[in-house]
BABAZA-625246 format. One record per residue (C-alpha): residue in three letters; x, y, z. Coordinates in pm, whole numbers, plus 50000, padded with zeros to 5 digits. Layout:
BEGIN
ALAXYZ;...
//
This chain:
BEGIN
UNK500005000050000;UNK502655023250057;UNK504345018449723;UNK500715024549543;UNK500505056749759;UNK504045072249683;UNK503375060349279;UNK500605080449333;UNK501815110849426;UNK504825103049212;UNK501695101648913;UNK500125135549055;UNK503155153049098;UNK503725147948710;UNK500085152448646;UNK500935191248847;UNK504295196548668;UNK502695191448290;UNK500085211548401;UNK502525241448511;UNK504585239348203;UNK501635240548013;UNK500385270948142;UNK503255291048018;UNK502965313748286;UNK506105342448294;UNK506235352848690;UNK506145365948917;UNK502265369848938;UNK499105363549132;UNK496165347949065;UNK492845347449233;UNK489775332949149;UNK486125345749300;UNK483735320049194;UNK479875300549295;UNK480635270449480;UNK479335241849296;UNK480895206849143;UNK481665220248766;UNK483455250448901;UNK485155236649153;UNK486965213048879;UNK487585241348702;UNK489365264749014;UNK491545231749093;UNK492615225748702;UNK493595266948716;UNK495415260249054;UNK497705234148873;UNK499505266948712;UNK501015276449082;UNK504595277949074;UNK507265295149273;UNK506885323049141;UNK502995321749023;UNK500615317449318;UNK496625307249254;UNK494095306049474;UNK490165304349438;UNK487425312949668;UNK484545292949605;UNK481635305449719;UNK477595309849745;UNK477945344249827;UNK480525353049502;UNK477605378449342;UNK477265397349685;UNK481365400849711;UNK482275407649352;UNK481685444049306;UNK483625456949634;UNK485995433049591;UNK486825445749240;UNK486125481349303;UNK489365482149572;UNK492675488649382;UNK494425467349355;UNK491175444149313;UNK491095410149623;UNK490455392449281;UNK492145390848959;UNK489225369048835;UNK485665372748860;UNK484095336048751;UNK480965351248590;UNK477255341848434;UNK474605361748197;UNK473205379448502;UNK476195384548748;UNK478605402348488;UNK476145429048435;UNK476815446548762;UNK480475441348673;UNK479935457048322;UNK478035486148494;UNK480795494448715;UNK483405493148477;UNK485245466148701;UNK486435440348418;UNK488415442548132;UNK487945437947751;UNK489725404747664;UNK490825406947307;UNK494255411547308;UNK494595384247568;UNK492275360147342;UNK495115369747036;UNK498005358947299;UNK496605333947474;UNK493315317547364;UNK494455295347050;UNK492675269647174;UNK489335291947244;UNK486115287746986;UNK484255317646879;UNK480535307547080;UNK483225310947350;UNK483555351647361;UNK480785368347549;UNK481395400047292;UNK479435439547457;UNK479375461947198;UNK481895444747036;UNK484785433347302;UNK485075404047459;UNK484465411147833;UNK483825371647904;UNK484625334347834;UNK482485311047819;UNK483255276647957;UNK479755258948045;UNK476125263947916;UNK472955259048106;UNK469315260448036;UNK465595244148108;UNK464845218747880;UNK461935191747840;UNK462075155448086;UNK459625129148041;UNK459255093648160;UNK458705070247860;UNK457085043748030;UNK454055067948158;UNK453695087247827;UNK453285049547656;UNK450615038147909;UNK448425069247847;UNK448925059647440;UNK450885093747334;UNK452855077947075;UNK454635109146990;UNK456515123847279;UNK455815164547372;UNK457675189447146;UNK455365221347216;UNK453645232547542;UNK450625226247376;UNK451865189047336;UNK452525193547716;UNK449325199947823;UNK447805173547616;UNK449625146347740;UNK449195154448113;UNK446045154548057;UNK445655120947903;UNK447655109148261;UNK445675123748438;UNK442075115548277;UNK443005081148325;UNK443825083948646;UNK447835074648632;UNK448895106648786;UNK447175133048954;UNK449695155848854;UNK451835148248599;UNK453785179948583;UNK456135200048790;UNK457445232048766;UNK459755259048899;UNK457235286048981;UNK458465299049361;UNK457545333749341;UNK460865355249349;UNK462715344749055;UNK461905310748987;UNK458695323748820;UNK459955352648664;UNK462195329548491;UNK459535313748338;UNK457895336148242;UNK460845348948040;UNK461235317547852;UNK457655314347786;UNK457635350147672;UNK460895343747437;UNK458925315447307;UNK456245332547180;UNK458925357247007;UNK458235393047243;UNK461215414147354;UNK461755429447634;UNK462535465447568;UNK462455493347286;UNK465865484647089;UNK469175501947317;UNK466585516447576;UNK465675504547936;UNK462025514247781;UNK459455486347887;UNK458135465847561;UNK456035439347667;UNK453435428047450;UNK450355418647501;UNK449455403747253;UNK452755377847379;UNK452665381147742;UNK449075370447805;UNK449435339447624;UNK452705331347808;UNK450565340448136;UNK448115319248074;UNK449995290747879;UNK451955291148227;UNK448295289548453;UNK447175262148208;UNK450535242148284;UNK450215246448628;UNK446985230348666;UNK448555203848659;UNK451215205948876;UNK450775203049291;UNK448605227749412;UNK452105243249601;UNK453965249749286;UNK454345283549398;UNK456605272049631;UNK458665250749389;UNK462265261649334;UNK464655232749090;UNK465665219249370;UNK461745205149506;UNK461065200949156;UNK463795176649110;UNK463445160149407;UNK459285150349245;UNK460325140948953;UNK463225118749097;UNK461205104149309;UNK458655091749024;UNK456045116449101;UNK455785132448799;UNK455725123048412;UNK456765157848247;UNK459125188848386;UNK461225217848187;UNK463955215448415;UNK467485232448428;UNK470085207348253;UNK472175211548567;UNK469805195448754;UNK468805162848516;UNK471755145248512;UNK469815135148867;UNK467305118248714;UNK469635089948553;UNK471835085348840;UNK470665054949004;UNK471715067449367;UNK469805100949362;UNK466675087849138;UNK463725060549191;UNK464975030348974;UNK462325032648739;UNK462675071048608;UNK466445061248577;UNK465335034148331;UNK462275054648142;UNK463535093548151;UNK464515112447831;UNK465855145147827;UNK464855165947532;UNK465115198347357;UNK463005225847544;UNK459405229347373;UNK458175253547175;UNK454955273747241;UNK452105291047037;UNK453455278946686;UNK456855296346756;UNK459775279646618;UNK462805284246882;UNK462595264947251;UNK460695287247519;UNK463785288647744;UNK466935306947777;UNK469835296347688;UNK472645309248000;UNK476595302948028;UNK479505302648307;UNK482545317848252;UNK485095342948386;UNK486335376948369;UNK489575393248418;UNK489685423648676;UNK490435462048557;UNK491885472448881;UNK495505446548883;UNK498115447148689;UNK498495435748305;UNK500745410748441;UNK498425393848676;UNK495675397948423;UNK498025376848161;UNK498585349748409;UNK494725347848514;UNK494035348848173;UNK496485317848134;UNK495545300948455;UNK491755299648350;UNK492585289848022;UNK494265259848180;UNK491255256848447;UNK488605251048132;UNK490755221248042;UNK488745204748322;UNK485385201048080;UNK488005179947849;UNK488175155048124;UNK485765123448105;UNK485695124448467;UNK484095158548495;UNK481815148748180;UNK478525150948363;UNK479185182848555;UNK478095200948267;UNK477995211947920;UNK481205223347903;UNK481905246047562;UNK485585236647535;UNK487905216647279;UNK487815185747341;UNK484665178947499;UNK482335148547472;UNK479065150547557;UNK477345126547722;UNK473305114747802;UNK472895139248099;UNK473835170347897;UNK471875161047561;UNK469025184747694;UNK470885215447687;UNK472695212247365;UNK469625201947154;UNK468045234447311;UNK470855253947240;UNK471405236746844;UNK467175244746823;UNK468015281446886;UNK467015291647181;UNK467645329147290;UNK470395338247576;UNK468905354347862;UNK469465393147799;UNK472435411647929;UNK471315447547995;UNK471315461948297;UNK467605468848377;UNK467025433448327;UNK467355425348669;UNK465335452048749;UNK462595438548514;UNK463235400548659;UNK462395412549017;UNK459085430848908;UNK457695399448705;UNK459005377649041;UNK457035396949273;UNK454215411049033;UNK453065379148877;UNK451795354349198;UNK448545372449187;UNK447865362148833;UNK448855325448869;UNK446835321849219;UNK443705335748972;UNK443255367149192;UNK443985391548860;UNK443925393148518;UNK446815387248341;UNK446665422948189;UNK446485436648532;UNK449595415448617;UNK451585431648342;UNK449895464748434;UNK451065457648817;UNK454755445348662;UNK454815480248420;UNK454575502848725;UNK456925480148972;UNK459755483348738;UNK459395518848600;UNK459575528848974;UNK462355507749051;UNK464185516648702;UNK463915557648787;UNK465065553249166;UNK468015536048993;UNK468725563148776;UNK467575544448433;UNK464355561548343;UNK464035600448372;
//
């Protein structure tokens, strides 16, 4: 045992020192990562760590709380962090402060091995890279859609509907569907993607200027009451995480679920045996005739700090770059859909890319979209308890973010 423990480290040790020649880093220089703390980026802050050297130090801070420290931490100067590890929503405080840099001379240095969906381009530089890709996409047991004779499985919501309602007319499931609609930002989220589905925008093109459509929006409200019908009576409550845990635990036939969640549902020790053996992930449906997935399409990656020195931003540029190799690894295959070289996707991640390949939108990267995303959140419970109209919601949702976007300076 001792000689398979000291080949071991003898194997890691090598495993470090390729790693560090790789990187190509020229020291001295720091590196440090602010990142979320789950699985996929924690391979990725311990691939960038291999870069450490004597005269190149790493270190990563993995943590829940990353969107609540990144803006003071990159406003001091010299920034705590040379690297912010970044999505579609958490960059745009970043953006609006001015606190990252554009990328595109580093990309020209250092990012040979870099694809073009990589670069996260505002107004033309690359403030980003991209490294994994999320989004909600379609789940359905096989074996429950069969029984109730739906030979075809769901590719629209209207499919949707249909088909838990053939469950539940014969009396197979109750509910048959479950869905992310806790009020706060679960449901504001789906509303966006049902919104995107039926093709409305957001805003007046380059404005914060409120766009919604009616003529969109009230079908997506009540495509998303009609869906919930069939759903428990607490979906309201439901974040992913509850959501997953149903359909896990064979509860449910149907869910649009986030693809960093599904990989759940075929992994024998977190799932019920039978919705390991019977669930297929699919592309997100489509809704009112539209022809692009009602979901968003959102992405991980990282940014470089302004505030630190070009030389530190060169070796975190490096480091990262070496920290993405982790999405190459067949180990770390099911963590996510990882955009790098090299990657090979496997049954867990199929959701995702189909939705992505079927062209569904990104989730929007302005700065009053947050703003927006907290008005339908709080605005839109009324509607889906059937207290309002849905034209009142949107009225309610107008007013809550025109306040919110003056007091912030956006609207005059």
């Amino acid at each position: 045992m001792k000689f398979l423990s000291t080949t071991a480290l003898i194997l890691l040790g090598a495993t470090a020192l390729q790693a560090q020649e790789g990187c190509g880093i020229a020291g001295p220089a720091s590196v440090r990562i602010l990142s979320n703390d789950f699985e996929a980026l924690r391979a990725v802050n311990t691939a960038a760590m291999a870069c450490a050297t004597a005269d190149v130090t790493v270190e990563a801070n993995a943590t829940t709380e990353h969107a609540n420290i990144q803006v003071p931490a990159l406003t001091a100067d010299p920034a705590q962090y040379t690297v912010a590890v970044v999505a579609n929503d958490s960059i745009v405080a970043l953006l609006n402060e001015g606190l990252i840099r554009p990328l595109d001379d580093l990309v020209a240095q250092y990012g040979q091995s870099l694809q073009p969906s990589q670069l996260i381009k505002i107004d033309g530089q690359t403030m980003a890279i991209a490294f994994m890709a999320n989004a909600q996409h379609l789940a359905y047991r096989r074996d429950i859609l069969e029984r109730a004779g739906i030979a075809e499985p769901p590719t629209s919501y209207e499919d949707v509907l249909a088909a838990a309602e053939a469950i539940r007319s014969q009396g197979i499931m109750e509910t048959p569907f479950v869905v992310n609609n806790k009020v706060g930002w679960d449901l504001a989220e789906e509303f966006v993607n049902m919104y995107l589905g039926f093709g409305g925008d957001f805003f007046e093109p380059g404005t914060p200027n409120l766009a919604l459509d009616p003529a969109k929006a009230v079908p997506a409200l009540e495509m998303m009451r009609s869906l919930a019908a069939y759903a428990p009576a607490d979906n309201l409550t439901f974040d992913s995480t509850a959501s997953s845990a149903v359909f896990s635990q064979g509860q449910a036939a149907l869910t649009n679920m986030w693809g960093s969640r599904t990989g759940s549902f075929l992994d024998e020790t977190v799932s019920n045996p039978e919705v390991v053996a019977n669930t297929v992930l699919a592309t997100a449906p489509t809704v009112g005739g539209g022809t692009i997935p009602a979901s968003t399409i959102w992405w991980d990656g990282f940014s470089i700090a302004q505030n630190i020195s070009d030389e530190d931003a060169a070796a975190s540029f490096q480091a990262m770059v070496q920290g993405m190799t982790a999405g190459s690894d067949p180990a770390n295959a099911d963590l996510a859909a990882w955009l790098v070289e090299g990657y090979q996707p496997t049954p867990a991640v199929v959701g995702v890319i189909q939705t992505a390949q079927a062209g569904a939108k990104p989730y929007p990267m302005v700065p009053w979209m947050g703003i927006l995303h907290t008005a339908l959140g709080d605005e839109l419970a009324d509607f889906m308890q059937g207290n309002e109209s849905a034209e009142q919601a949107l009225s309610d949702v107008a007013a809550a973010y025109e306040a919110a976007a003056r007091s912030q300076g956006f609207l005059q």
